[in-house]
N, C-alpha and C positions, 0 to 999 in steps of 0.2 A: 717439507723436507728441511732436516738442521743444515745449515750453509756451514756454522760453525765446524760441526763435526765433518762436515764433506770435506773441510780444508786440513783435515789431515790425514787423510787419505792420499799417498804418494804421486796419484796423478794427477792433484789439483794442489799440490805444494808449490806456494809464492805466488796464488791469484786470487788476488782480491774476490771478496763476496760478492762484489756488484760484478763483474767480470762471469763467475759460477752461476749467479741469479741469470744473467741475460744469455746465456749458453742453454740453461736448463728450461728457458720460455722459446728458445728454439728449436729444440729439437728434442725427438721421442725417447726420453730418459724414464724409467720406470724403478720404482723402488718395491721390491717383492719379497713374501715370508716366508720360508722353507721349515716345514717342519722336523724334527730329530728323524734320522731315516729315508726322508724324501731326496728324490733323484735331481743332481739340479743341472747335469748335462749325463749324453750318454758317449760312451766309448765308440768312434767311428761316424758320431753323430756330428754333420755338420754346423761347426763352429760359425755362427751366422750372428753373434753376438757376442758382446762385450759382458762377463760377469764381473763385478765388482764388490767383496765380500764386504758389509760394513758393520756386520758382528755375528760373532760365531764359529762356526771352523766347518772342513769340510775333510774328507779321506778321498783320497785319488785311488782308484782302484782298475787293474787292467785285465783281462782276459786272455791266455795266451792259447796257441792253436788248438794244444792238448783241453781246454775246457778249465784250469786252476787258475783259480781267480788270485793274484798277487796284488798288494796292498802299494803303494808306489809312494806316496805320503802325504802327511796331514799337511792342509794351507788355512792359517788364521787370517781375520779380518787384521786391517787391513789390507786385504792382497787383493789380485784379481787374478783369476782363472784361463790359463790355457793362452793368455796375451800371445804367445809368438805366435800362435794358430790362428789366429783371426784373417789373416791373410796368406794370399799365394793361392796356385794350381791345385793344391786340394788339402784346402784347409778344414779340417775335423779335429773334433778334443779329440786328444792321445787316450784318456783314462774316465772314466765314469767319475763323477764326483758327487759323492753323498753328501747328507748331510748327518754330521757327526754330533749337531746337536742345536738347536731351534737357530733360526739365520736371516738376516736381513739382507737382501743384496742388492746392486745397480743392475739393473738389464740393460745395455744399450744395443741398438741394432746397427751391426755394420756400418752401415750408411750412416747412421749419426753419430757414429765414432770417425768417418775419415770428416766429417763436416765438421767435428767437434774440433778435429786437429787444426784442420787450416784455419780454424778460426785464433787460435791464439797461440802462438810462438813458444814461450814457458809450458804451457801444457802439452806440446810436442813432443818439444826437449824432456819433460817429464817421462813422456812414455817411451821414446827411445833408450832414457834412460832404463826404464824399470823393463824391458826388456833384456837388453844388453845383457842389465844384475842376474833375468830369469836364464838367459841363454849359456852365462858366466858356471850358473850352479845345476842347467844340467847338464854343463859337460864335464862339471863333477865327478855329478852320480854317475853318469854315463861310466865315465872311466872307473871309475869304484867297485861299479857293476860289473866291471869286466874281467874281475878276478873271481876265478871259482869256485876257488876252497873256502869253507869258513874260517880256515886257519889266515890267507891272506887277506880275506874281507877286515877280519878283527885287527890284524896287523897294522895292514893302512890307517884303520878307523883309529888306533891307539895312536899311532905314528905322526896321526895328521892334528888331534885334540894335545898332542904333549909340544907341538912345532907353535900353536898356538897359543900355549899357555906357557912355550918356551921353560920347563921344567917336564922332570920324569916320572916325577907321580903327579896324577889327573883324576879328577872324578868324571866317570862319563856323564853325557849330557842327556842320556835315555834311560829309561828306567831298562831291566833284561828282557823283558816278554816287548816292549817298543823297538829296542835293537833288533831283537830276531826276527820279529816282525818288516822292520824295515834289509833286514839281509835276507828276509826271503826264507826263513826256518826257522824251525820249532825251537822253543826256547830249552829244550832238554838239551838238544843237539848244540847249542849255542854254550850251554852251560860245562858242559862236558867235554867241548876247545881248549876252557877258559881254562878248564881243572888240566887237560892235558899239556897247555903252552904254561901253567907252572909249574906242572911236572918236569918240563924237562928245559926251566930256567930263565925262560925269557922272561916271566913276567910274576909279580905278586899279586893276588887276589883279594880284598877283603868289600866284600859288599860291592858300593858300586865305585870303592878307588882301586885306583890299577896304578904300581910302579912299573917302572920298563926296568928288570934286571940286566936284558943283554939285547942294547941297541942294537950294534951291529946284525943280528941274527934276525931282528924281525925286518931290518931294510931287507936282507937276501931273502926274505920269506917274499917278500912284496916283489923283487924283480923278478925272483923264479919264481 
């Protein structure tokens, strides 16, 4: 196993190789190949393990009561998988997680994750960190998700890319068929917002830059 490249992976940032070497002759650390397509957790499947993506990517994908499988999103290495869930009274991945295209990952089991912790301070602190960041954005999404119309999803989503680039015309950060995918619809439907919120002013279209013409209107799109 490369030490080197372990060490940049966010939850072994700021510890020594020799440190990572004498962690990894202790405890059941496995480094595993997923191929394009292969399942690497299942949805409701008890989270009984640590995954650690160390190249490649994956699609989070969820099942909702109706049987429509919704895509929830992509996670590239370096991440790790489903961290808030690893513990608590009924900890299970939220989402199925594919593999979106050949992958290397850490498997650790439980147990040699809470052993892993107590064992060195900085890599604690790591992971409460990279929790924290995980719990930080999906209360994002969460709130994101919690508008209904395509017209308020696009709004915030415009709203929230121009607060950050602090200017009013943005290029989006997804291609159109990955935005609607990630709102949850068809990219016709998505495309056909965009033609009707400049119809009637808020905004200019060309490919994938967006001006905001009439701020104010898309904030009351978002509260109402």
């Amino acid at each position: 196993m490369d030490l080197t490249a372990l060490k940049k992976i966010p939850l072994f940032r700021s510890i020594h190789e020799a440190e990572i070497e004498m962690i990894f002759s202790e405890l059941k650390i496995t480094e595993t190949e997923f191929r394009k397509g292969e399942v690497l957790a299942l949805q409701d499947e008890l989270c009984n393990r640590l995954i650690i993506l160390l190249s490649g990517s994956v699609k989070g994908e969820m099942t909702d009561p109706s049987g429509k499988v919704v895509k929830v999103e992509d996670i590239y290495a370096p991440s790790p998988l489903a961290i808030l869930f690893l513990f608590g009274p009924d900890n299970r991945f939220p989402v199925q997680a594919i593999a979106r295209e050949d992958v290397t990952a850490l498997v650790i089991p439980k147990q040699s994750v809470l052993r892993m912790l107590s064992m060195n301070q900085t890599l604690l602190k790591n992971y409460l960190d990279i929790s924290a960041d995980f719990a930080s954005r999906l209360s994002k999404k969460l709130h994101f998700m919690s508008f209904r119309t395509i017209r308020q999803k696009l709004a915030v989503y415009i709203l929230n890319l121009s607060k950050m680039k602090q200017e009013d015309t943005i290029e989006l950060d997804k291609t159109k068929s990955a935005l609607a995918e990630y709102f949850g619809v068809s990219r016709q439907s998505l495309e056909r917002e965009l033609s009707n919120m400049q119809h009637d002013g808020l905004l200019t279209a060309d490919k994938k830059m967006i001006t905001i013409t009439d701020k104010n209107r898309l904030i009351h799109i978002v509260r109402f």
